[in-house]
PyMOL commands that place a pseudoatom at each C-alpha (Angstrom):
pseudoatom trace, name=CA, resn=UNK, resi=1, chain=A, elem=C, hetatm=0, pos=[0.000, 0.000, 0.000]
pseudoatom trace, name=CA, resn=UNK, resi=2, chain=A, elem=C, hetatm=0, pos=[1.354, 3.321, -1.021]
pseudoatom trace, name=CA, resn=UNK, resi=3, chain=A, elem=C, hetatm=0, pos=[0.561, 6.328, 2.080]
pseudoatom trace, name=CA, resn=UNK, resi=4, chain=A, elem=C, hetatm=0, pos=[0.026, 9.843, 1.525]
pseudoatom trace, name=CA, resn=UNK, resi=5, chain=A, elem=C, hetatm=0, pos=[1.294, 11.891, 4.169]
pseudoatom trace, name=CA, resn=UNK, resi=6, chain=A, elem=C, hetatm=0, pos=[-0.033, 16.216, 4.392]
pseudoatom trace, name=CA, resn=UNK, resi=7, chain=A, elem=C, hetatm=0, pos=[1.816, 18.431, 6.637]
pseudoatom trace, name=CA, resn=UNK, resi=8, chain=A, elem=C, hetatm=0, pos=[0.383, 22.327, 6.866]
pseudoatom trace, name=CA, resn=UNK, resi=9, chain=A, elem=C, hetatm=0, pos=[2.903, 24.528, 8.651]
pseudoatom trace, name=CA, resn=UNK, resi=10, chain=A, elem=C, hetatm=0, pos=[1.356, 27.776, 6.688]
pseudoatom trace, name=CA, resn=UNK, resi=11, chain=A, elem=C, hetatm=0, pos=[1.080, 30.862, 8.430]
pseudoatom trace, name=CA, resn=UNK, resi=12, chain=A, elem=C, hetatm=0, pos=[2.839, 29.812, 11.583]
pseudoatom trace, name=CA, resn=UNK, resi=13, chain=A, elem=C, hetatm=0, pos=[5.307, 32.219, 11.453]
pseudoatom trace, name=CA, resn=UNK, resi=14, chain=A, elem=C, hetatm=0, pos=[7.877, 30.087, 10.367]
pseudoatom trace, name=CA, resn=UNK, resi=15, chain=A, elem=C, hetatm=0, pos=[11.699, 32.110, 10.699]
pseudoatom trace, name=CA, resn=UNK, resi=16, chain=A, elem=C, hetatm=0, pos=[14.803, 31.271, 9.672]
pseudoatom trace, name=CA, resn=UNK, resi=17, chain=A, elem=C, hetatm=0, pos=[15.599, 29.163, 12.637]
pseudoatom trace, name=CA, resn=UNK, resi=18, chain=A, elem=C, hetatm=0, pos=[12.533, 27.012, 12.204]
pseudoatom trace, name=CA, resn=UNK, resi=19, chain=A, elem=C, hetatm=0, pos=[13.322, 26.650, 8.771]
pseudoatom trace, name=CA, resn=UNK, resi=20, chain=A, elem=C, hetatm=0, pos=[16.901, 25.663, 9.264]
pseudoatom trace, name=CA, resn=UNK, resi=21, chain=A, elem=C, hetatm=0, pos=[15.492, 22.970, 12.348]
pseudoatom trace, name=CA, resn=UNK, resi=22, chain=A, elem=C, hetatm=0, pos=[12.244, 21.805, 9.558]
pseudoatom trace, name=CA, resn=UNK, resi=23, chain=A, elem=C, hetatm=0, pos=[15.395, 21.402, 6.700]
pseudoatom trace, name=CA, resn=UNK, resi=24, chain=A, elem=C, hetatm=0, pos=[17.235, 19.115, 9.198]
pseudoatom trace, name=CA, resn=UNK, resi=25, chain=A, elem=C, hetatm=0, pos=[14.366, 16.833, 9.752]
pseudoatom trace, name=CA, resn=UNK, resi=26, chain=A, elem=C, hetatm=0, pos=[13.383, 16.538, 5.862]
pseudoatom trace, name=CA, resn=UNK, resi=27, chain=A, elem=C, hetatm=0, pos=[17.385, 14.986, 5.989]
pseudoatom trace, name=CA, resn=UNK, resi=28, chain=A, elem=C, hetatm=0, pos=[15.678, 11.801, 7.485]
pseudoatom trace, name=CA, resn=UNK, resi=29, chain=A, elem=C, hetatm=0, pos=[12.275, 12.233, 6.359]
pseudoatom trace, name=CA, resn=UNK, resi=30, chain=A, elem=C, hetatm=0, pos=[10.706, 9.151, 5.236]
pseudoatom trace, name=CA, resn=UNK, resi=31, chain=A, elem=C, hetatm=0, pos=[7.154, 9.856, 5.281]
pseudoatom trace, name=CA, resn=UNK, resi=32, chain=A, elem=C, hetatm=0, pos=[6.058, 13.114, 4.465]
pseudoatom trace, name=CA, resn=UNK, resi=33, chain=A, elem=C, hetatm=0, pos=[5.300, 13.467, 0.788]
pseudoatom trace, name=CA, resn=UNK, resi=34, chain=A, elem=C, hetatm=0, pos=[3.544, 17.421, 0.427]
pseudoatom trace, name=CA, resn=UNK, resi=35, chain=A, elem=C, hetatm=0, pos=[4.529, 20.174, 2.995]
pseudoatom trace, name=CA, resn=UNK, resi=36, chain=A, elem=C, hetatm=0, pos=[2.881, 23.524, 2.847]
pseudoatom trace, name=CA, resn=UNK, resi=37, chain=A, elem=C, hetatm=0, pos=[4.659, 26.611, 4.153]
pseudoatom trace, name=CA, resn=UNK, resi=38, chain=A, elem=C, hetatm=0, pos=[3.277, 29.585, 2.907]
pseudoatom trace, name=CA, resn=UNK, resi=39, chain=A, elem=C, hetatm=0, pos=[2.957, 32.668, 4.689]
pseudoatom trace, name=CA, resn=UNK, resi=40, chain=A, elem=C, hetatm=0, pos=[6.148, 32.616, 7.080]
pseudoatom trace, name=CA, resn=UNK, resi=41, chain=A, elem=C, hetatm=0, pos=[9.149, 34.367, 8.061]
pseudoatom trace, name=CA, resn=UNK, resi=42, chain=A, elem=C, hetatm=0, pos=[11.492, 32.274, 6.332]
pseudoatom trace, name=CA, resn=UNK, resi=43, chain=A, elem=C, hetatm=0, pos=[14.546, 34.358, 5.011]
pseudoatom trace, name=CA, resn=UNK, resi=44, chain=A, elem=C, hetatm=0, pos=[16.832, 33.618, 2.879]
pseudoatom trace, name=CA, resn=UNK, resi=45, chain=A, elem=C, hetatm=0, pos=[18.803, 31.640, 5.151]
pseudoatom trace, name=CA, resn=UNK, resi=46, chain=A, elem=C, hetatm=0, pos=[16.150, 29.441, 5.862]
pseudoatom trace, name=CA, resn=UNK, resi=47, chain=A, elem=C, hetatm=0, pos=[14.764, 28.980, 2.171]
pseudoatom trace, name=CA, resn=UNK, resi=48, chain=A, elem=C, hetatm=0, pos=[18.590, 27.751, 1.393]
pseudoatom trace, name=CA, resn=UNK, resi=49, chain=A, elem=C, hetatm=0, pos=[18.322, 24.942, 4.437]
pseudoatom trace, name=CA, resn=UNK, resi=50, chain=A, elem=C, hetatm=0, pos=[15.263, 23.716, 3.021]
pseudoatom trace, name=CA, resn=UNK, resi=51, chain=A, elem=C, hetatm=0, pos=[16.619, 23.803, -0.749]
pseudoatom trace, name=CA, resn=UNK, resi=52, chain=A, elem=C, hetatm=0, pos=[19.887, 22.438, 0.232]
pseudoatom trace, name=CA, resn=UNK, resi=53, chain=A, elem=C, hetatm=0, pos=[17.476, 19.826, 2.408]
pseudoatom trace, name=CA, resn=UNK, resi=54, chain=A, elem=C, hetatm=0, pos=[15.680, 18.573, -0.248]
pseudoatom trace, name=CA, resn=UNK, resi=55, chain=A, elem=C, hetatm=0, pos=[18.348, 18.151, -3.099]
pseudoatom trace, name=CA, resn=UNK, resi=56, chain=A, elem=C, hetatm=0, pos=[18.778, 14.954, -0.580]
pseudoatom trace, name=CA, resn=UNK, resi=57, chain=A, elem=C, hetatm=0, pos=[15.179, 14.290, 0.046]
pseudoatom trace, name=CA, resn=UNK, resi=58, chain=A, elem=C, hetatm=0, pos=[13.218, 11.936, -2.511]
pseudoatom trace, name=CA, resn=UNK, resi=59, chain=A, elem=C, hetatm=0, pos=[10.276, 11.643, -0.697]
pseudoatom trace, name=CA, resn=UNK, resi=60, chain=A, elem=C, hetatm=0, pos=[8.778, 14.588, -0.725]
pseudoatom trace, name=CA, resn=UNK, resi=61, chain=A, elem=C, hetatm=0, pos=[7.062, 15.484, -3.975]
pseudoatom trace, name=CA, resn=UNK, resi=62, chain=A, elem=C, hetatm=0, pos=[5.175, 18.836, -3.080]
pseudoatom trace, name=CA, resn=UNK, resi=63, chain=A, elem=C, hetatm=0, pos=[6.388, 22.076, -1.383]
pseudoatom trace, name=CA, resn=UNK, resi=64, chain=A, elem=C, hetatm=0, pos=[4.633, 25.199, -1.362]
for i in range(1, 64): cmd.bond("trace and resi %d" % i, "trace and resi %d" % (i + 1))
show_as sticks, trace
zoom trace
């Protein structure tokens, strides 16, 4: 069986240092398949621990 996993973090006010702690858990992240963080703080620090994150990731499909 193939499971679908959602996570919603939007408009939680999200910073850097959230982002940077989030990116670190996507680095062993073997369930969650679409992650929604709109409408944070994230900087640019934290948008390049989640992209850096995810070049290792290849289970999650969908970020917004």
């Amino acid at each position: 069986p193939i499971f679908l996993f959602l996570g919603s973090l939007a408009e939680n006010q999200i910073s850097n240092k959230g982002a940077k702690a989030l990116a670190r858990s996507l680095l062993v992240n073997r369930s969650l398949m679409v992650l929604d963080l709109r409408s944070n703080s994230i900087g640019p620090t934290g948008a390049k621990a989640l992209a850096d994150a995810l070049k290792k990731n290849q289970i999650l499909l969908s970020l917004k």
